[in-house]
N, C-alpha and C positions, 0 to 999 in steps of 0.2 A: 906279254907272252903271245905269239903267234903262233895260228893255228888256222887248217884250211877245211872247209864244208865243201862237199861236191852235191849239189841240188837244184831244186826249181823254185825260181817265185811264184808263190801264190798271192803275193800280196803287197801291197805299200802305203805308206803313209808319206805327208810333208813334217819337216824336222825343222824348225828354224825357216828362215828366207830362202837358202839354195840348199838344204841337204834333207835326204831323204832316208826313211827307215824303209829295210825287206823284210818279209818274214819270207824262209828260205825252206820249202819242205825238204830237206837232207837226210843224206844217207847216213853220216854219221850220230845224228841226234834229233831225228824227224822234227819237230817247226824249231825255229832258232830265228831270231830277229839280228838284223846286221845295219849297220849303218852306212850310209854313203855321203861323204861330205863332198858340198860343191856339184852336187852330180845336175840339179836342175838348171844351171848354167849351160847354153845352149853347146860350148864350146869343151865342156866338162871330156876328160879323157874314159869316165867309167860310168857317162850317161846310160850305154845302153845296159848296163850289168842292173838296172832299177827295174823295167821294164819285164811285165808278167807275161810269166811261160819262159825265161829266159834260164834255161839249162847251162850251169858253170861251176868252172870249178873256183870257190871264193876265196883270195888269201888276207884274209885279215890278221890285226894285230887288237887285245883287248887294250881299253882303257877304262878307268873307275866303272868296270862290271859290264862295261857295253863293248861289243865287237865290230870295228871300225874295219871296215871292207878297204885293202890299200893296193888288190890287182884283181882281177877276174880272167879265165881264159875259158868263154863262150863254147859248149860242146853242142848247143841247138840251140837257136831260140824260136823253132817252130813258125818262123815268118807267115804261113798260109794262113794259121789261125784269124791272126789280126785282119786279115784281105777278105775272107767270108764270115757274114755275121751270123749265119747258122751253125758253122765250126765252132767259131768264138763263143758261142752263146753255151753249146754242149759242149767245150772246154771248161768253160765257169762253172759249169753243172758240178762237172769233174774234181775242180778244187774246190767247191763248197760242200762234198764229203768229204775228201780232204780235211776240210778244217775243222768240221763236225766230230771224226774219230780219232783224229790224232791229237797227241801228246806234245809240249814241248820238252826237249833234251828228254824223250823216250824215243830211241830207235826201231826203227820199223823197215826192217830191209826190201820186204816181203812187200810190202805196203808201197815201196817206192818202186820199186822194177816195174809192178802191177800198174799205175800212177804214170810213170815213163811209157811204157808199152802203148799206154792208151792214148798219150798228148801224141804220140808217132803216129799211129797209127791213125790218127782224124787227120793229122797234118799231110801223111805224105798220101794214106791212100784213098779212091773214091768211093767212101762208104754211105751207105743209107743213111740220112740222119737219126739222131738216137740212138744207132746201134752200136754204136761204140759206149755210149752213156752205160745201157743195159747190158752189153758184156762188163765192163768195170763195174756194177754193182753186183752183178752172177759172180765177179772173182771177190770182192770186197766180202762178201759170203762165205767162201770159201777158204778165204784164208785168219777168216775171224772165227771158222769154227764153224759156222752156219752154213755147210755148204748143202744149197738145193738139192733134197732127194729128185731127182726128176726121175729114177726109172722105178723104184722103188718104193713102196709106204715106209715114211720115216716112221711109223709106228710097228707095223707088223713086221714088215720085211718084206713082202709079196708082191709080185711085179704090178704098177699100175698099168690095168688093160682096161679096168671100168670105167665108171665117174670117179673123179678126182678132185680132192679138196685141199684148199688152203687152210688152216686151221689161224686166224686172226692173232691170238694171244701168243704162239710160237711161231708164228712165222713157216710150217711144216707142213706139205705138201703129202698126203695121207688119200689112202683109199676111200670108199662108200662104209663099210663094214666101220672102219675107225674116226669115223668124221665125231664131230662135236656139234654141241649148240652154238658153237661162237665158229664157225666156218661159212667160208662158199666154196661152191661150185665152180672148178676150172672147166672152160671150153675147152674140145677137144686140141684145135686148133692152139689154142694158145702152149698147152701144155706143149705140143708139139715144135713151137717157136720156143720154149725155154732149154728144150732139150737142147734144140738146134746151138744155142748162144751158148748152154755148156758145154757142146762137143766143138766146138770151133774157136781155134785160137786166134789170136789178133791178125793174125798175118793173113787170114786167109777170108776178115771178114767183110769186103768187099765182094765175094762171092756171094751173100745173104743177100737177100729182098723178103722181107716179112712184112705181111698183109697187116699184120696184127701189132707193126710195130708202139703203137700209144697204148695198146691194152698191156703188151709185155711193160712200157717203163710204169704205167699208172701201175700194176701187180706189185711190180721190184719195188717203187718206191712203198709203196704198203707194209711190204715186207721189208725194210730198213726203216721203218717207222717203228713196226712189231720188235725188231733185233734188237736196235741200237737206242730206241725211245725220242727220236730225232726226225726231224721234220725237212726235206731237199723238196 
């Protein structure tokens, strides 16, 4: 049976001498493993369809349960990543949530555009480092359910103009009046830099320069530790 995935690599393995295994985060069945025979042979016609961050669309054919990759037609493969090792390094960031919340053959459409968005967005445009990391985990949030009260107490409802807390065991971002024994204290400043990463969409985040940007990922990753029970 043949059948085609449109996705990205996050990942590869060695198969044998010259063939190799992808895991493919796809739109059709979010992770999916594909095979590529022959591909580490220097001269191989569908070498480059192995190669991570490599955006295509995959046509394979199954055999005894496994899906053997037999063409690719390449729609990014994000080349800048690979050239800066600061890009490349907060792309890895990227697919190692990625690989933490997803599912194999569970689709996540929502989960991939998000995913897409953000490998663009480091690749083509000149952003801050990190900031692209911490907007993809502000949306990862947001589209799991968890999306950051920033203007709000997720408890009362009452606009944050006071101190502002993180509450550790939900992840929820609460007034003075509704704090817990298990919270801290947000800086002003910071809260301010989160608002910023929710109100601003990828395209425009090369516009950002935040002072505060290692306090915002060190916060977010805290809080996908809280959500998800997972460690980035």
């Amino acid at each position: 049976m043949e059948k085609n995935f449109k996705g990205i690599v996050v990942s590869s393995k060695d198969l044998k001498e010259k063939d190799k295994q992808i895991t493919l985060f796809s739109v059709e069945n979010g992770l999916i493993n594909l095979n590529l025979k022959g591909v580490k042979n220097p001269n191989a016609k569908l070498k480059y369809a192995k190669e991570l961050f490599t955006f295509g669309e995959y046509e394979t054919i199954e055999k005894n349960n496994f899906f053997v990759v037999k063409g690719c037609e390449v729609i990014d493969n994000f080349y800048n990543l690979s050239q800066n090792a600061e890009k490349y390094l907060e792309a890895c960031y990227i697919i190692g949530v990625i690989k933490a919340i997803s599912q194999f053959y569970q689709q996540d459409i929502k989960l991939f555009f998000d995913f897409a968005n953000a490998l663009k967005t480091l690749n083509y445009d000149n952003t801050q480092n990190n900031i692209v990391f911490c907007k993809f985990l502000v949306k990862i949030f947001e589209t799991s359910g968890y999306k950051l009260s920033v203007e709000k107490c997720a408890n009362c409802g009452e606009r944050l103009t006071g101190k502002k807390f993180l509450i550790l065991n939900t992840g929820e971002i609460v007034c003075n009046v509704c704090k817990t024994i298990n919270s801290f204290e947000l800086s002003n400043l910071l809260h301010t830099n989160l608002r910023l990463l929710s109100n601003t969409e990828y395209e425009k985040l090369h516009t950002l320069k935040l002072n505060t940007i290692e306090e915002c990922l060190s916060f977010l990753k805290t809080n996908f530790k809280y959500r998800f029970g997972k460690e980035i």
